[in-house]
C-alpha positions as CSV (number, residue, x, y, z in Angstrom):
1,X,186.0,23.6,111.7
2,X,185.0,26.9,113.2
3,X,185.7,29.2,110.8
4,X,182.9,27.0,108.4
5,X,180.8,26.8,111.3
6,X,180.7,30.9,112.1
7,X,181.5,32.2,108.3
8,X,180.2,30.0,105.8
9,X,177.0,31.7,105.6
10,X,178.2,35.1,107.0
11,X,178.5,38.1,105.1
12,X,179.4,40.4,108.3
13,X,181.4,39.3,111.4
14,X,181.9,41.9,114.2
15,X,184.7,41.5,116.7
16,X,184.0,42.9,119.9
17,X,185.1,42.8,123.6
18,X,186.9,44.7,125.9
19,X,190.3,46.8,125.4
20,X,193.4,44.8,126.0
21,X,192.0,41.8,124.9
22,X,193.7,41.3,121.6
23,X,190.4,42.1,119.9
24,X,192.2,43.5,116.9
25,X,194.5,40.3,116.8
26,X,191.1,38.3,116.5
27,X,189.8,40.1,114.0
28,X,193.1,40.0,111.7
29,X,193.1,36.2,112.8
30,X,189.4,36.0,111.5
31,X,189.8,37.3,108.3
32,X,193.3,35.8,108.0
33,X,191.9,32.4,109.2
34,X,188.3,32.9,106.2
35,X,190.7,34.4,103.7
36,X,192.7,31.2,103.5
37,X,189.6,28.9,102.7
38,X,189.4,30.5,99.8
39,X,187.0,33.9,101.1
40,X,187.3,37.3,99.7
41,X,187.4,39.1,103.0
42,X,187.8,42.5,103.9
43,X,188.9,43.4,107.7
44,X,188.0,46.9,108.5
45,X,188.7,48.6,111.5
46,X,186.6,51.3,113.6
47,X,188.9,51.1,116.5
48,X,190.1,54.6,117.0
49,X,193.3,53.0,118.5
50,X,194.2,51.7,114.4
51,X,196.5,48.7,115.6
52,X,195.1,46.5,113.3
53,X,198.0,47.2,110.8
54,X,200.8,46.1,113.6
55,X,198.2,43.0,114.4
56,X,198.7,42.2,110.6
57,X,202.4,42.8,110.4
58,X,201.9,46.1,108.5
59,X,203.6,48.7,110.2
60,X,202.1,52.2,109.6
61,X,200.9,51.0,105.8
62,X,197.4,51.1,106.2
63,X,195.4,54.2,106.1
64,X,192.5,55.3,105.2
65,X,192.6,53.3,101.5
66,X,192.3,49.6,101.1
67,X,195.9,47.7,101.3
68,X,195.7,43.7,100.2
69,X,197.5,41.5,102.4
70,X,200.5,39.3,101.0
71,X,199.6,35.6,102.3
72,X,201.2,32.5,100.6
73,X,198.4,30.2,102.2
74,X,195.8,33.2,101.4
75,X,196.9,32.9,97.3
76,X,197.2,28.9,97.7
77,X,193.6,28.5,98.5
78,X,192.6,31.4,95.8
79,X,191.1,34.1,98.3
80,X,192.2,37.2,99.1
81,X,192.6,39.7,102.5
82,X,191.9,43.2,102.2
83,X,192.6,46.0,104.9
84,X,191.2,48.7,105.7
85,X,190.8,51.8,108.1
86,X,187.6,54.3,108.5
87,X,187.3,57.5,106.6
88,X,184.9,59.8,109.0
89,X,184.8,62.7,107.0
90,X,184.8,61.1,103.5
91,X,181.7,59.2,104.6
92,X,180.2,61.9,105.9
93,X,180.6,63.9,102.6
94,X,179.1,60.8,100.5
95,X,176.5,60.6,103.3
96,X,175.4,64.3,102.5
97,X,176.5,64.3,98.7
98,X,173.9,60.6,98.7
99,X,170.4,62.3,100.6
100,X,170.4,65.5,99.7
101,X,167.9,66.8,97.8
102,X,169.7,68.2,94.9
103,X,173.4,69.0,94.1
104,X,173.4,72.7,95.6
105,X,171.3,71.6,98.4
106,X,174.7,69.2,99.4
107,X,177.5,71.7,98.4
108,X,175.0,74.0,100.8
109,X,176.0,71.7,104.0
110,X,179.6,70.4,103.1
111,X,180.3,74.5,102.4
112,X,178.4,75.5,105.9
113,X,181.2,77.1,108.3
114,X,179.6,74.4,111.0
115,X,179.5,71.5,108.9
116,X,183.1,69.9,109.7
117,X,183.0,70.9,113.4
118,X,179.5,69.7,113.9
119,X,180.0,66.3,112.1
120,X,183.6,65.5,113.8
121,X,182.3,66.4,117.6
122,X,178.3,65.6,116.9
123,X,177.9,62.4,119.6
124,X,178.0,59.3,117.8
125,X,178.8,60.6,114.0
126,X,181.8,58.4,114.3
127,X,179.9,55.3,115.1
128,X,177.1,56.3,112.8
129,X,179.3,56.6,109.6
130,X,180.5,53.5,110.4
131,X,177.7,51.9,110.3
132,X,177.1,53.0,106.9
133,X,180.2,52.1,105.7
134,X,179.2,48.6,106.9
135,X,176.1,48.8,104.9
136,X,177.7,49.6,102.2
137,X,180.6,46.9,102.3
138,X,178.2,43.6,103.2
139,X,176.6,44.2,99.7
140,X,180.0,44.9,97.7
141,X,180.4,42.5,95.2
142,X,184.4,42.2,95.3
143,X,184.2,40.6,98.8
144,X,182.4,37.5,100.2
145,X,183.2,38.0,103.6
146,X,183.6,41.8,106.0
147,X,184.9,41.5,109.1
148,X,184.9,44.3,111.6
149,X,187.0,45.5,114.2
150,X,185.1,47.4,116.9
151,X,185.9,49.5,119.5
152,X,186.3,48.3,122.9
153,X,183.1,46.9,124.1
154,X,180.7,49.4,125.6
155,X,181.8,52.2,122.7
156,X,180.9,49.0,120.1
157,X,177.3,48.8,121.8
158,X,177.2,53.2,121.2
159,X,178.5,52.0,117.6
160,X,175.5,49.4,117.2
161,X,173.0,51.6,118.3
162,X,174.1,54.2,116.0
163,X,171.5,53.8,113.7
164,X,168.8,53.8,116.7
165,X,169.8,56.7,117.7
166,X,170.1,58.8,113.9
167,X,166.4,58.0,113.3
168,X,165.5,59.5,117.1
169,X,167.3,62.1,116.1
170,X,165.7,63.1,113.2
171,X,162.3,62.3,114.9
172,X,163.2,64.4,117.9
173,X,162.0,68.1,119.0
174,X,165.8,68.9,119.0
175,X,165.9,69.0,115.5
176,X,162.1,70.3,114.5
177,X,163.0,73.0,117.2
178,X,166.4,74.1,115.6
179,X,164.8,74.3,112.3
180,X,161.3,76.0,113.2
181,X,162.9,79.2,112.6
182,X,163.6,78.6,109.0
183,X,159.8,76.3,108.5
184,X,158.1,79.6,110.3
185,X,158.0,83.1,108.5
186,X,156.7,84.6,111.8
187,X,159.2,83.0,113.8
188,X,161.9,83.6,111.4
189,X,161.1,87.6,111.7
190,X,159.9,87.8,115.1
191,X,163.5,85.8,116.1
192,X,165.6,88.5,114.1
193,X,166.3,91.1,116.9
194,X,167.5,87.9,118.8
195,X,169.4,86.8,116.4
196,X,171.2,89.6,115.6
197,X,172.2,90.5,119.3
198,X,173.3,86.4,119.4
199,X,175.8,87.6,116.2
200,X,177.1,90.0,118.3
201,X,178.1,88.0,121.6
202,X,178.9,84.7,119.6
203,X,180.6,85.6,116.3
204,X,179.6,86.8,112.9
205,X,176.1,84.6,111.8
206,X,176.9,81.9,114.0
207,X,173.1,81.2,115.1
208,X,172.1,81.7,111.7
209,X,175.0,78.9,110.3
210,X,173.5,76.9,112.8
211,X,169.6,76.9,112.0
212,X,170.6,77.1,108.2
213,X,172.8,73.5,108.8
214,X,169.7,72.2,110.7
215,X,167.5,72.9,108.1
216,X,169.6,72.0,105.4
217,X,169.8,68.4,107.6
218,X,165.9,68.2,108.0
219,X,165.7,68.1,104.5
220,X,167.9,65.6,103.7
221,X,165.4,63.1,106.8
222,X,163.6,60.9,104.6
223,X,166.6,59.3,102.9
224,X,168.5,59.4,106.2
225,X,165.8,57.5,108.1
226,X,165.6,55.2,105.6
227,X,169.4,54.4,105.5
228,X,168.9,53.8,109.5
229,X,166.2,51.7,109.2
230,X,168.3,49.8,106.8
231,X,171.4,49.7,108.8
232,X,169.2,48.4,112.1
233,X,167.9,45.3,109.4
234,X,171.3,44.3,108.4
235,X,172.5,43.7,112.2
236,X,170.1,41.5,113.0
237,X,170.1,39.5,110.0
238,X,171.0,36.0,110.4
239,X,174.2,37.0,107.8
240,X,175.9,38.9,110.4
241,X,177.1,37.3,113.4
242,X,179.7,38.7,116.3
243,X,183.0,37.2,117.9
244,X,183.2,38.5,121.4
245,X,186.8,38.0,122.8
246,X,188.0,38.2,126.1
247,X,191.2,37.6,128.5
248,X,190.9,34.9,130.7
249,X,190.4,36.9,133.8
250,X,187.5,37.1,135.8
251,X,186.6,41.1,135.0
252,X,187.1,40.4,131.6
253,X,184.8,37.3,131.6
254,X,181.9,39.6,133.4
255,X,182.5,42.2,130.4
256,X,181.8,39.5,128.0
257,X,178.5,37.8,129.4
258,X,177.6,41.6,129.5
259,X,178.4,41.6,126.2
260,X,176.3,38.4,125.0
261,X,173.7,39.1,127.2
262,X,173.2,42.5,125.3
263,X,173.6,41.6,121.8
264,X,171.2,39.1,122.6
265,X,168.8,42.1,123.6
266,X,169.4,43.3,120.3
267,X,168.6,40.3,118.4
268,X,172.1,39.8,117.1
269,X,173.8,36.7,116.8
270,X,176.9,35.9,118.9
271,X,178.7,33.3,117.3
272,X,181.8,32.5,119.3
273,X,183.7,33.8,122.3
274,X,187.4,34.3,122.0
275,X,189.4,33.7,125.2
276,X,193.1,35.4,124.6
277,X,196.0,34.6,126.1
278,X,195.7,31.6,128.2
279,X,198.4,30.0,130.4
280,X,198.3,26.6,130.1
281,X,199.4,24.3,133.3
282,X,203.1,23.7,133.5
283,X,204.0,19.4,132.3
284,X,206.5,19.6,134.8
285,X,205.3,19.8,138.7
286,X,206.3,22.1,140.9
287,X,207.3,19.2,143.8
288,X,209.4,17.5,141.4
289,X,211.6,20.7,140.4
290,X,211.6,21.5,144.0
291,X,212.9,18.4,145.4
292,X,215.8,18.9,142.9
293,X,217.5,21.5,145.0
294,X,219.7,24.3,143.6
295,X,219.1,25.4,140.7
296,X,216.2,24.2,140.3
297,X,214.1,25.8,143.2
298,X,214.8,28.9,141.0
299,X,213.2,27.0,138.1
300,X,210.1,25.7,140.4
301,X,209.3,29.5,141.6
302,X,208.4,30.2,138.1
303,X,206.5,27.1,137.5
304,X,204.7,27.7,140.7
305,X,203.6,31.3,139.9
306,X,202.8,29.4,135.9
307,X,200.8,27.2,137.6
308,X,198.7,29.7,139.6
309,X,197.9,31.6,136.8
310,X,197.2,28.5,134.9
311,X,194.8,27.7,137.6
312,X,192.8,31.0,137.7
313,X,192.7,30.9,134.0
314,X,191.1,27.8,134.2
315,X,188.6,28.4,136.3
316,X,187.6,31.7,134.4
317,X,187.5,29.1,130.8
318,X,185.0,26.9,133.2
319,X,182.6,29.8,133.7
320,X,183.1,31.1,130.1
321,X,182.1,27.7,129.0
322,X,178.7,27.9,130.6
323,X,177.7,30.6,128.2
324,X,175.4,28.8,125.5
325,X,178.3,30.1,122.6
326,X,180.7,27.8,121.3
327,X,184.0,28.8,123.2
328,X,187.9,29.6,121.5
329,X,190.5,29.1,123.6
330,X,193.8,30.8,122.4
331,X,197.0,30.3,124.6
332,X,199.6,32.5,125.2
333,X,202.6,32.7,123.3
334,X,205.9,34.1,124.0
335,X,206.8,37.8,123.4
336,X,208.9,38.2,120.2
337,X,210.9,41.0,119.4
338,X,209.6,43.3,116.4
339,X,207.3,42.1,114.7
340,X,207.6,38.5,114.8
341,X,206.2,38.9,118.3
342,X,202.6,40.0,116.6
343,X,202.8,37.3,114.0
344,X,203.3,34.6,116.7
345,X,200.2,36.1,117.9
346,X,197.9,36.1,115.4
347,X,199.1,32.8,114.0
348,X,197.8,31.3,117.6
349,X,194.3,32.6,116.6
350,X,194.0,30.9,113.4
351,X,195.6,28.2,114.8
352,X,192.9,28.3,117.3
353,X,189.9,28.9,115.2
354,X,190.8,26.8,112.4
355,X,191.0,23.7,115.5
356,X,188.6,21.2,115.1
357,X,185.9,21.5,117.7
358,X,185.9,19.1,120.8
359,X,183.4,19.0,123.3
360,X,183.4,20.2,126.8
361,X,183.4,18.1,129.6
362,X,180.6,19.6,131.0
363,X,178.3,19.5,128.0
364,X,178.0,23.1,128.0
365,X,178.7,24.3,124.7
366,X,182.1,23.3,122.7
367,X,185.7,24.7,123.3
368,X,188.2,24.8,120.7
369,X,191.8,25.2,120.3
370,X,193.3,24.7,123.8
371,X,194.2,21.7,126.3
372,X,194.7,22.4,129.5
373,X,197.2,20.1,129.9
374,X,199.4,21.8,126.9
């Protein structure tokens, strides 16, 4: 079964692919599919677009705190599914409260007027706090299994190089020129005059707030550096793996071998590719319906126009088998009203994942959880 095959000696899954996919659905399904064999799991999201509450049937209940999910099958097999969303500012505050160099050294930067502006614009802090919350979770005790759900595609790459870019960061010139001021007594008064005019055009000690939260930041590189270094380990360890889910369209298809192609760049292991939403091909053919005359030429329309986009979906699951990783194939399922539309949904990918794998006709690779002819 898949789920043994991709998770039994995972400790991180990341879901990624492209928006509109029903990435989040995956992820849930993930979890949902691990947590009933018995897993611990914890499903995270980092998805700025927080629908993995609605993907769980959950309404607006989860936040920023952890919320257990109420499965029947989930308690039966003696697991358990945790949700959760990111906290940005709370891990920045743990992140600066962890490195510094002493406790007044911390309350320093999290008191700085810059501090909160800095850390909720400052390119990639969002991804990089994720990243250490990550770290964090694959070595918590209370769960066996963390899946994440990751932005859409090309923000999820900006999210795994992260940690990449926090050690260039603090390795740069940016950050040794920012500080020099304060590591330079010369500097320091020979930059007054300047500094003081700057005041005056851009606010009371704004320059100065922002060479004294640089310099309070340089201090704090050694343990940041290391934390990065650490972070960049974890991804490629064989422990981690990554679902990469995409519609059954031919766009979507180039995003994900775009996708493979590039964790594969980055030594990371893509362990399955989720197709969403497939049409199967009608049982019933269009000729036959036809032939039948009024009503049911209106009835063959539809099948028709089913089985074109049956057809093209196809074609795009042939070229997604080529990949060398195992394929999922989830169909389409009816729109529900409420919420009963989003459980049909996510049921579908368990049901797929949990499928028993089948060869493809080709010999490229496996597909799971879909026959054409359903």
């Amino acid at each position: 079964m898949i789920p043994r095959a991709v998770f039994d000696e995972a400790r991180l899954v990341l879901v990624c692919g492209s928006g509109g996919t029903g990435k989040t659905t995956t992820a849930a399904g993930a979890g949902l599919a691990a947590a009933r064999e018995g897993r611990r799991v914890l499903v995270i999201t980092v998805d700025p677009a927080r629908r993995l509450a609605q993907a769980l049937g959950l309404g607006d209940s989860v936040r920023n705190d952890e919320h257990d999910v109420d499965d029947q099958a989930v308690r039966a097999s003696g697991g358990c599914l945790t949700v959760t969303m990111l906290d940005t500012k709370a891990g920045w505050d743990d992140l600066v409260r962890r490195h510094a160099p002493d406790a007044a050294s911390a309350e320093r930067v999290l008191s700085n007027g810059l501090y909160a502006n800095i850390t909720s614009r400052f390119v990639n802090s969002h991804d990089y706090i994720a990243m250490e919350r990550l770290h964090d979770l694959g070595r918590d005790d209370r769960f066996d299994l963390v899946v994440v759900d990751t932005p859409p595609s090309r923000n999820a790459l900006d999210l795994l190089d992260a940690p990449r870019r926090m050690r260039e960061f603090f390795s740069g010139r940016l950050l040794r020129w920012l500080t020099l001021p304060y590591r330079s007594r010369a500097l320091t008064l020979a930059s007054k005059p300047f500094l003081q005019i700057a005041d005056r055009l851009l606010g009371a000690r704004f320059l100065s707030q922002v060479a004294e939260f640089f310099s309070l930041l340089h201090a704090m590189e050694p343990g940041f550096v290391r934390r990065a270094a650490d972070v960049e380990a974890t991804l490629t360890k064989p422990a981690t793996r990554c679902i990469v889910v995409t519609a059954p369209e031919p766009a979507s298809a180039t995003e994900a071998e775009f996708l493979v192609a590039e964790l594969a760049r980055r030594d990371m292991h893509a362990a399955l590719v989720v197709a969403n939403k497939v049409v199967p091909a009608p049982r019933v053919a269009h000729g036959a319906l036809a032939a039948g005359g009024s009503p049911w030429d209106a009835i063959a329309t539809i099948v028709e126009s089913q089985q074109q986009i049956a057809s093209r979906h196809a074609a795009t699951i042939a070229r997604l088998a080529t990949m060398p990783v195992p394929l999922v194939v989830v169909p389409r399922v009816s729109a529900g009203v409420g919420d009963g539309g989003a459980a049909s949904g996510l049921e579908a990918v368990v049901a797929a994942l949990t499928a028993s794998d089948s060869p493809d006709t080709n010999g490229a690779g496996s597909v799971s959880g879909f026959d054409p002819g359903d």
